[in-house]
VODREN-337485 format. One record per residue (C-alpha): residue number from 1; residue in three letters; x, y, z negated. Coordinates in Angstrom, 1 decimal. Layout:
BEGIN
(NUM,"ala",(X,Y,Z)),
...
END
This chain:
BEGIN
(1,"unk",(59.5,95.1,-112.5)),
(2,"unk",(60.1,93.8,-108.6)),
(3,"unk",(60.3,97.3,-107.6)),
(4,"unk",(62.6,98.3,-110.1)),
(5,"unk",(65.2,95.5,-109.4)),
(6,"unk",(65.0,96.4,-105.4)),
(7,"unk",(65.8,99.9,-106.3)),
(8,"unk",(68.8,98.7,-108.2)),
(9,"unk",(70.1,96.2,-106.0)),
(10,"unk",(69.9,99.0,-103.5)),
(11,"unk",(71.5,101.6,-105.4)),
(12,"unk",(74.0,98.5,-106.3)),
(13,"unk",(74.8,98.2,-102.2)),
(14,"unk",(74.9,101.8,-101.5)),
(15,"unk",(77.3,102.2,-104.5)),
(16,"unk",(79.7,99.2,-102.9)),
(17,"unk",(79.3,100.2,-99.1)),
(18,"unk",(79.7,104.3,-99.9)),
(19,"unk",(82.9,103.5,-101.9)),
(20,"unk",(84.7,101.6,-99.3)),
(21,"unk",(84.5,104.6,-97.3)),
(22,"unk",(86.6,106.1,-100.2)),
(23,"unk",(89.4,103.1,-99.6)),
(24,"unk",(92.7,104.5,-100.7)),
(25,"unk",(94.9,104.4,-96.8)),
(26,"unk",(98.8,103.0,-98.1)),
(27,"unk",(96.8,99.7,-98.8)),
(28,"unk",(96.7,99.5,-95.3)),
(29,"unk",(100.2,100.7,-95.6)),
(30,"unk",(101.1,97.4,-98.1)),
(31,"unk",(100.1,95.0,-95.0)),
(32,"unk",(102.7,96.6,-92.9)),
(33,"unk",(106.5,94.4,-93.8)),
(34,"unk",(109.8,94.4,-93.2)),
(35,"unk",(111.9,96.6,-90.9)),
(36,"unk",(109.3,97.3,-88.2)),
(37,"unk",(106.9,98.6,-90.8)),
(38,"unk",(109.2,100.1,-92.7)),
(39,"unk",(110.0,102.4,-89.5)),
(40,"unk",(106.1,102.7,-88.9)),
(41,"unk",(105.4,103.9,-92.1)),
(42,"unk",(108.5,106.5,-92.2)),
(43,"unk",(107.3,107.2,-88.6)),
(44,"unk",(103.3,108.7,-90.4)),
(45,"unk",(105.0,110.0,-93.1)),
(46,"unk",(107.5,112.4,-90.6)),
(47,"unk",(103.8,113.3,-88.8)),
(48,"unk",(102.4,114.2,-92.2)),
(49,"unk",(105.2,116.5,-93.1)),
(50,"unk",(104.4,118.0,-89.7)),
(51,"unk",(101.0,118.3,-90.5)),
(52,"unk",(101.5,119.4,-94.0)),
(53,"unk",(100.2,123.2,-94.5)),
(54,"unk",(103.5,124.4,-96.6)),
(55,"unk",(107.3,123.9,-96.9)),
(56,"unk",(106.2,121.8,-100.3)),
(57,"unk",(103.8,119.4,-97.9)),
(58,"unk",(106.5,119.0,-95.5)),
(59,"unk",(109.5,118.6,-98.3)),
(60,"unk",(107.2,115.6,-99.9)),
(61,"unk",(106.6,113.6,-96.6)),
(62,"unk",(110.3,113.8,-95.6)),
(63,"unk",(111.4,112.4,-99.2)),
(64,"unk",(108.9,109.6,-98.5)),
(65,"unk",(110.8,108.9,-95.4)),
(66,"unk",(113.9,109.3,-96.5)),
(67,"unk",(112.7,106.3,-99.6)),
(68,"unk",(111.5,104.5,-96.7)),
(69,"unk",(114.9,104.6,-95.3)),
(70,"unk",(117.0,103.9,-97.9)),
(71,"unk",(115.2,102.3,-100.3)),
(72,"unk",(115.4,101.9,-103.8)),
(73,"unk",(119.0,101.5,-103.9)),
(74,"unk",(119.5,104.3,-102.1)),
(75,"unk",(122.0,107.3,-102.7)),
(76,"unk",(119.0,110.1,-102.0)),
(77,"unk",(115.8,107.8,-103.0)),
(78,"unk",(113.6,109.7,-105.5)),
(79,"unk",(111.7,107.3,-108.0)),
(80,"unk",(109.7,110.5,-109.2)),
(81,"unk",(108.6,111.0,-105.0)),
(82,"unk",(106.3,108.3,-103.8)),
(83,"unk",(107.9,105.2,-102.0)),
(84,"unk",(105.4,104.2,-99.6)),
(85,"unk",(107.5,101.8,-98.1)),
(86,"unk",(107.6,99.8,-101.7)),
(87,"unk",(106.3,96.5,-100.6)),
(88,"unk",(107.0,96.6,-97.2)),
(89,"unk",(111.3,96.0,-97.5)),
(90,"unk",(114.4,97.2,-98.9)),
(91,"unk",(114.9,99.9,-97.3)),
(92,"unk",(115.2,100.3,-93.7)),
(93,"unk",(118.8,100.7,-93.3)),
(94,"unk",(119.5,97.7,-95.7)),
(95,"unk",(117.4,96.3,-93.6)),
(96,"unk",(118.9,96.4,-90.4)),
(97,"unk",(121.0,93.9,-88.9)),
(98,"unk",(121.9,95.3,-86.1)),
(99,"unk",(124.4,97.9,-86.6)),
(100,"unk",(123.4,100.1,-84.1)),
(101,"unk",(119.6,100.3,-85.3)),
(102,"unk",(121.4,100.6,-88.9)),
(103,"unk",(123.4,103.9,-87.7)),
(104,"unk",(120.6,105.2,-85.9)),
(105,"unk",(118.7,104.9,-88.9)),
(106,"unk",(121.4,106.7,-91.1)),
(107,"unk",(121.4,109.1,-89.0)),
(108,"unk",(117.5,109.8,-89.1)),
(109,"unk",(117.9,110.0,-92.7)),
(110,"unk",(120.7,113.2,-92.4)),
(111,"unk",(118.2,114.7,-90.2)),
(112,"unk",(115.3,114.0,-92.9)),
(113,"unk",(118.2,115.4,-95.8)),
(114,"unk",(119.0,118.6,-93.5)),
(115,"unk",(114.9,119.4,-93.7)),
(116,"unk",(114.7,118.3,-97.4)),
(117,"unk",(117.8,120.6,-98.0)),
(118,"unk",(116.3,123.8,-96.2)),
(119,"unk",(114.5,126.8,-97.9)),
(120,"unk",(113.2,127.5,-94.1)),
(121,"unk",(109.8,125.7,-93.4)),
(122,"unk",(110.3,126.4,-89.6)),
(123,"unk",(113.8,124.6,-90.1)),
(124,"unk",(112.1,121.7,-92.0)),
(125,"unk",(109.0,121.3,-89.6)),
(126,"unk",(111.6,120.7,-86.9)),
(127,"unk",(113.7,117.9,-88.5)),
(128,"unk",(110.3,116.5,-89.1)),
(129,"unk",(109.6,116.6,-85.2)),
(130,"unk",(113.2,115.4,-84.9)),
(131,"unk",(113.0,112.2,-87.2)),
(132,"unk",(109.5,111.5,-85.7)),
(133,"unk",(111.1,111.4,-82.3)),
(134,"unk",(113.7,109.0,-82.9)),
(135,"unk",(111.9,106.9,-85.3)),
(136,"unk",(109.6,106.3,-82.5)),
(137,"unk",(112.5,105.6,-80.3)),
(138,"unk",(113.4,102.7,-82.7)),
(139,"unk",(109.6,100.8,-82.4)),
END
């Protein structure tokens, strides 16, 4: 009977400690607020367009940053695309005070619409690179 609740409890830990390796990444994303981590978040998701493997990969990570950007009151944010940026602000642009951060940020979103817009993957992968760039500019 010993023997048999050892082996469980052990199974039990390797169970909790194997599964945590499994931890879903945007929770990580959640702890990241307001207009800084609004612009860190948008700033992985242009990398993981880059990184995506097809024009579909790449078209999904730039809507994320574009709902990132705008938020959900946004003229181009996408309820059905995921909004990774949901518990992190408004949107970064409604966010801003500053107005030149704000226009900046507008303008990062048209480079994000141009490679959302484009049938061209090479097209899109660069106004990924683009809105990676100046999004890093802005941290």
């Amino acid at each position: 009977m010993i023997t048999k609740i050892r082996f469980m409890t052990i199974c039990g830990i390797f169970v909790v400690l194997s599964t945590a390796g499994f931890a879903d990444v945007s929770s990580v994303q959640d702890l990241r607020t307001g207009l800084a981590g609004e612009i860190s978040i948008a700033t992985d998701h242009a990398g993981y367009a880059l990184a995506s493997r097809n024009l579909d990969g790449v078209r999904m990570h730039l809507h994320h940053v574009m709902n990132c950007l705008e938020g959900p009151n946004g003229t181009d944010f996408d309820r059905v695309v995921e909004n990774p940026c949901s518990r992190a602000g408004s949107g970064a642009i409604i966010d801003a005070k500053d107005a030149s951060v704000r226009a900046k940020l507008q303008s990062i979103d048209a480079t994000a619409k141009t490679g959302l817009s484009t049938a061209d993957e090479t097209a899109a992968r660069k106004a990924a690179s683009d809105v990676q760039a100046a999004l890093r500019m802005l941290k």
